[in-house]
N, C-alpha and C positions, 0 to 999 in steps of 0.2 A: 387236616388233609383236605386239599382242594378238589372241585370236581373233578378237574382233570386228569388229575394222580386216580382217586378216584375209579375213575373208567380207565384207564389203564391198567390197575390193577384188576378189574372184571373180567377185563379181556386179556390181562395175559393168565389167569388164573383157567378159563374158560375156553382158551386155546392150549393150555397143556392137557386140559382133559380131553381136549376133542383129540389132539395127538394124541395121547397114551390111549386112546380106543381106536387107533387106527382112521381116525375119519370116518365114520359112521354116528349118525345121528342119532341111533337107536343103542348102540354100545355107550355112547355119552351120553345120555340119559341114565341107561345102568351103571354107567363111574359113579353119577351125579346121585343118586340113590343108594350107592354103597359106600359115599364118600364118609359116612359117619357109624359104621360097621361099627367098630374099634370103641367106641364112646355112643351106649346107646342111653335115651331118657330112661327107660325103665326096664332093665333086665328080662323082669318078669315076662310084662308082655311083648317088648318089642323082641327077645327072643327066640318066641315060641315057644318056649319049653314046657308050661301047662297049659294047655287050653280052658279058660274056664275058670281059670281060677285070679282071686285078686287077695290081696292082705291087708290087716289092719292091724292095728294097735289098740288097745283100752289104756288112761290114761292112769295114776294113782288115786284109791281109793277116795282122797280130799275129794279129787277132780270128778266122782262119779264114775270113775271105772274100776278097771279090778287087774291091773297091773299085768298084762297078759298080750302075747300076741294071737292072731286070729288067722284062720286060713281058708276062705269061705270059696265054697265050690258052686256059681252059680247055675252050672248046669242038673247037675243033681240035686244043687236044694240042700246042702248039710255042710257044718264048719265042724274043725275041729282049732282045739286050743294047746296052747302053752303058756305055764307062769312064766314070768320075768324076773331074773335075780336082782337086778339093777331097779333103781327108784322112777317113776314115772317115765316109760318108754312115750314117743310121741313120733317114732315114725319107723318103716321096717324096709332095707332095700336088701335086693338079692345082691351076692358079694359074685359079683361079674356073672357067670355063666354058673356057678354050683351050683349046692343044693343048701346052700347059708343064707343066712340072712342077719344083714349088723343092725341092731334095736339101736335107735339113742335114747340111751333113759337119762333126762335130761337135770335131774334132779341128781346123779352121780358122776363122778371123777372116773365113768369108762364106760364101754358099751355092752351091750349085749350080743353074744353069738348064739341063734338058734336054728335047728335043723330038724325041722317036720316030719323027713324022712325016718330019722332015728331016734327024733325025740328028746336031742337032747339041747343043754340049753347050758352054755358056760356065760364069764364076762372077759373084758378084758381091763386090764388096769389104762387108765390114761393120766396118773400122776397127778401134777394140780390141776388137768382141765376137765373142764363141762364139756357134752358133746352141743353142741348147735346144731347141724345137721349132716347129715351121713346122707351117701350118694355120692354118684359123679365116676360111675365107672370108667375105667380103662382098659379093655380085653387084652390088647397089645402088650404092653406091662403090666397087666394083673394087677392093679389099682385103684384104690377107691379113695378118695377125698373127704374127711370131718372135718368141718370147720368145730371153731372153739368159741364156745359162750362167753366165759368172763376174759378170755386177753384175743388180742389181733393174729390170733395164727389158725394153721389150717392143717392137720394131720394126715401124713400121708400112710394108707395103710396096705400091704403086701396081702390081697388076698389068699394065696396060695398057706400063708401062716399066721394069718390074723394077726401080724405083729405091726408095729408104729414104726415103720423106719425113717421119715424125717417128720422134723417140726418146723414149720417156716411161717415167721411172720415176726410180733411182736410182741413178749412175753407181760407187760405190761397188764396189769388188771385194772378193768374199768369196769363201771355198775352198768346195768342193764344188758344188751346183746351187743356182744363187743364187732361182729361177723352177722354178714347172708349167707345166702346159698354159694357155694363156691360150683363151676362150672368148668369142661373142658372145651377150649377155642377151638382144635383140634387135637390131633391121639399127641400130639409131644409137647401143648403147651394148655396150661390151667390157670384159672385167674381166683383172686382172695378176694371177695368183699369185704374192706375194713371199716367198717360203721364208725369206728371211734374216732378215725384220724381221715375220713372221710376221702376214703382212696377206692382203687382196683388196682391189685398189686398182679402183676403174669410173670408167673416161672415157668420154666422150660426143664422137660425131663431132658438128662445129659448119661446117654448107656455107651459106658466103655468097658468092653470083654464082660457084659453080663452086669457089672456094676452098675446102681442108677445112681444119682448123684442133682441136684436141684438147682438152679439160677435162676435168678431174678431177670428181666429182660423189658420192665415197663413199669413205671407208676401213672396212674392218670387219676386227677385229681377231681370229686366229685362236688356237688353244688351241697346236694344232703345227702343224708345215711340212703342206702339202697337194700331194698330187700333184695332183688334176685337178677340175674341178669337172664333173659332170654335167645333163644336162637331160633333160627327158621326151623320148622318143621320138618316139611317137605321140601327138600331142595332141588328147587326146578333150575337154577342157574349160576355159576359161578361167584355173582355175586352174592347169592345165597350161603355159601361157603364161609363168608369172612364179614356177612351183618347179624349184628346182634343191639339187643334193647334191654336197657336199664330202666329199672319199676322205682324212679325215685320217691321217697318219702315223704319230702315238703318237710315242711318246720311247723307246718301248724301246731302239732300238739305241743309243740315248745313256745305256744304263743307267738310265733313270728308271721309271718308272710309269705312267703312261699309256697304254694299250691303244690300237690302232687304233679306229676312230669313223667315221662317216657322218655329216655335220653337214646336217640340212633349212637352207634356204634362202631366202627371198620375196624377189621382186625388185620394186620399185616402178616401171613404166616412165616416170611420169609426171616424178620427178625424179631418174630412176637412182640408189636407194638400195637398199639390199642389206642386209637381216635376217634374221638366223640366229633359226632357229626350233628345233625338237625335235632328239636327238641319240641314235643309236642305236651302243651302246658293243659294241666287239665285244670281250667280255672272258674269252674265252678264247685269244686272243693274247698269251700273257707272256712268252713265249721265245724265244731266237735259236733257230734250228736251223739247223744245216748252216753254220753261216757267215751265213745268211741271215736278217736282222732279219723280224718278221712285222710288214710294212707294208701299208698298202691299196696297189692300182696303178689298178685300172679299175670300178666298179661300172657294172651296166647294171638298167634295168624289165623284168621278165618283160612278152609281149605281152598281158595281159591287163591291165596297168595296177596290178595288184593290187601285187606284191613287188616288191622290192630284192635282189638278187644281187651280193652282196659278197666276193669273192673276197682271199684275204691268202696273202703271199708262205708263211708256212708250212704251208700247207696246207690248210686251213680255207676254206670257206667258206660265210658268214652269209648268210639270207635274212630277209630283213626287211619287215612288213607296212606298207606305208605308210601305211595309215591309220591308227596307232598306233604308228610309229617303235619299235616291238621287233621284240628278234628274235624269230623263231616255229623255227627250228631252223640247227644246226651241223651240214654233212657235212663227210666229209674227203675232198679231191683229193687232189693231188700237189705236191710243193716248188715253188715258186715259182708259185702259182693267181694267175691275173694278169686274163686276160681271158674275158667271155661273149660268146656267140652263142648264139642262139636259134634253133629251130626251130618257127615257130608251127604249120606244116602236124601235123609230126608228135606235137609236145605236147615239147618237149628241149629242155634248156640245155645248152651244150659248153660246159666249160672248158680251156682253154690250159695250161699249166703249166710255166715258162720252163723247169726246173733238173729236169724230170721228161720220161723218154719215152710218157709216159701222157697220156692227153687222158680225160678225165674227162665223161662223158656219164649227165644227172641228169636221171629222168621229174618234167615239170614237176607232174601232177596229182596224182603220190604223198609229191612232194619226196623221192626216191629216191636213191640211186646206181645208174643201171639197166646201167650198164657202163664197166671199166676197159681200154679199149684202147691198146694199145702198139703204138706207131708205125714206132719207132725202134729197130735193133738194137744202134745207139750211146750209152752210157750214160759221157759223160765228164764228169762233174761233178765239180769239186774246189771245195772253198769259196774255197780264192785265187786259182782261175783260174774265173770264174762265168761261160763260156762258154754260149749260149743252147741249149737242145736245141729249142724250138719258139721261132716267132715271137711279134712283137708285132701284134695282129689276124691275124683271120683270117675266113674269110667262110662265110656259108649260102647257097647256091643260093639264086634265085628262087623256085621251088617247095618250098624247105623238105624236099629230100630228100636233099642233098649237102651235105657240111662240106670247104671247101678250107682247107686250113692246109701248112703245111713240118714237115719232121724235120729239122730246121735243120744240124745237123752230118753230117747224110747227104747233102746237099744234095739235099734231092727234093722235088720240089712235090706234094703227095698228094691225091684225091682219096675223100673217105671216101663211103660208102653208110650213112645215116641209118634205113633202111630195114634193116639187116642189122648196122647196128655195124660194121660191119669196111672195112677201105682196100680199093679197090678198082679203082684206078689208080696209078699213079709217072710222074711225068716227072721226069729227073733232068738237076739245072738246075746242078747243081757248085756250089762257093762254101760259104757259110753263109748264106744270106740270112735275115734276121732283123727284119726291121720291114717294114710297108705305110706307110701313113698316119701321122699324128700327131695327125690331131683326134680330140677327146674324142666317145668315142661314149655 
């Protein structure tokens, strides 16, 4: 896609929303903030529906957990729990707007359904697949999106009956993670990460008299495997609407050459097709370390719409100007820099650091390292046993003054002060809990 088309597409995307608010600048702005109502990142919090509260997962027993989901109240201070029927759960989303939530236990051929409110806890079959990851709501059709571990497809599941109504992709078994995160472009079109055959496949939901029914509408063809694809957060502008970013993987760990990447994006809503634009190479990623390939996991937008935070498993990580897809500087976290959080209130990005007891805390106005906090008194990292020391997500207060996240192998739920850098609560929840969520933030 040329710039031109490009900006046409901005502006005619950007001009139907000023129309459909009547010409009011202030009414488009609220189109432009309700334009992803329909498909939110995380149920839970985005919402509303409990204040206070986040979820986790313990992973199996091997793994140092205890096979359970977690429901942890950070305002009162107390969790309570549920077993897990299914083998190794590793992540827990709410099933649209209930009061469900789909486990992937990732070690079984189905998921898990459990419901805190009543306690109770069923599975569901999924035949010969693995779950890969669960997420990717759709309120408009009651829909949630599982990709599949060992073949190239992506489960489409009815939340209203917890049932499997299509399979689309490639049935094909291939070793290791066949699929990323799968995502929605918009409420009527969803894209496959296919790791194995090195794609992003977008089908389009098709509702006639109440029936849904699935097409295909896009292949676009990838350099390497991609874990996730991201989207704007806050959408300030139409072209906000229709960019998004690919977290490629590089080839390093397969001995090649290819450095991790951020692959720009434009999504056509008009006939769900999918253009890779600018590419921002993160080429100071050449080396295993620890055991650990330096691959992208999660990038996020700083809140000001400006950067790219691009986090890699070795340590690193890139910040990148969007409006010129370079990067503007390289800090260094901790082994395994995986996921952001933000703090808009106080001007902060938190990074995560799976294979590190540091949480790495970067002033957004200086692009600093403005502090190395240690969490954890537990430091068990081996490269063959890649045991998690922090979770996958984690979360910022409402007010932008508290970082909750785990010291995963200490089992404790922590409450940090953003305000002072330093933990300033424990609740100690036992287990290794190590995932929330699974949609792309």
């Amino acid at each position: 896609m040329n710039k031109k088309y490009t900006l046409f597409l901005s502006l005619t995307i950007s001009l139907f929303l000023l129309n459909s608010c009547g010409k009011n600048n202030n009414e488009t702005s609220a189109q432009l903030s309700q334009a992803r109502t329909n498909i939110p990142y995380d149920s839970n919090i985005e919402l509303g529906g409990e204040n206070g509260i986040v979820y986790y997962v313990d992973p199996r027993p091997e793994e140092n957990g205890l096979n359970r989901a977690l429901r942890i109240d950070y305002l009162n201070w107390f969790y309570s729990e549920l077993p897990i029927k299914g083998i190794n759960p590793h992540s827990i989303d709410r099933a649209g707007n209930s009061d469900k939530f789909y486990i992937r236990t990732q070690n079984s051929n189905s998921f898990d359904v459990v419901n805190f409110k009543t306690g109770s806890v069923k599975t569901v079959d999924m035949g010969t697949h693995k779950p890969r990851a669960i997420g990717a709501t759709n309120l408009k059709y009651n829909l949630q999106l599982i990709s599949v571990k060992n073949s190239q497809v992506v489960d489409v599941i009815d939340t209203k009956s917890d049932t499997i109504i299509a399979s689309l992709g490639d049935e094909t078994e291939t070793p290791g993670i066949s699929t990323g995160h799968c995502l929605w472009f918009d409420e009527d079109h969803f894209g496959l990460v296919d790791r194995a055959r090195l794609q992003i496949i977008v089908y389009k939901v098709v509702n006639e008299a109440g029936q849904l029914s699935f097409i295909e509408t896009a292949r676009v063809a990838t350099l390497t495997s991609l874990h996730a694809i991201e989207r704007v957060g806050k959408v300030k502008t139409g072209q906000d609407l229709v960019t998004f970013y690919a977290n490629g993987e590089g080839d390093i760990a397969k001995g090649g050459t290819i450095t991790p990447y951020v692959q720009e994006l434009i999504f056509d809503p008009s006939n769900g097709t999918l253009t890779p634009q600018r590419s921002a190479v993160l080429a100071e990623s050449t080396t295993v370390v620890q055991g650990r390939p330096p691959i992208t996991h999660h990038s996020r937008i700083s809140p000001d719409g400006k950067f790219l935070y691009a986090p890699v498993f070795d340590g690193k990580v890139y910040i990148i100007n969007r409006s010129t897809m370079q990067v503007v500087k390289v800090l260094t976290a901790a082994l395994g820099s995986a996921h952001v959080g933000f703090s808009k209130t106080l001007g902060l990005a938190i990074i995560s650091n799976h294979w590190s007891n540091e949480v790495t805390i970067i002033d957004l106005a200086t692009q600093t390292v403005k502090k190395r906090l240690i969490i954890s008194t537990t430091q068990v990292f081996h490269p063959e046993i890649p045991h998690l020391l922090q979770p996958h997500f984690s979360y910022v207060g409402k007010n932008g003054k508290y970082f909750y996240t785990l010291a995963t192998q200490d089992g404790d739920f922590l409450k940090i002060n953003l305000e002072t850098l330093e933990v300033e609560r424990k609740l100690h929840v036992g287990g290794a809990p190590e995932q929330a969520h699974s949609k792309v933030l």
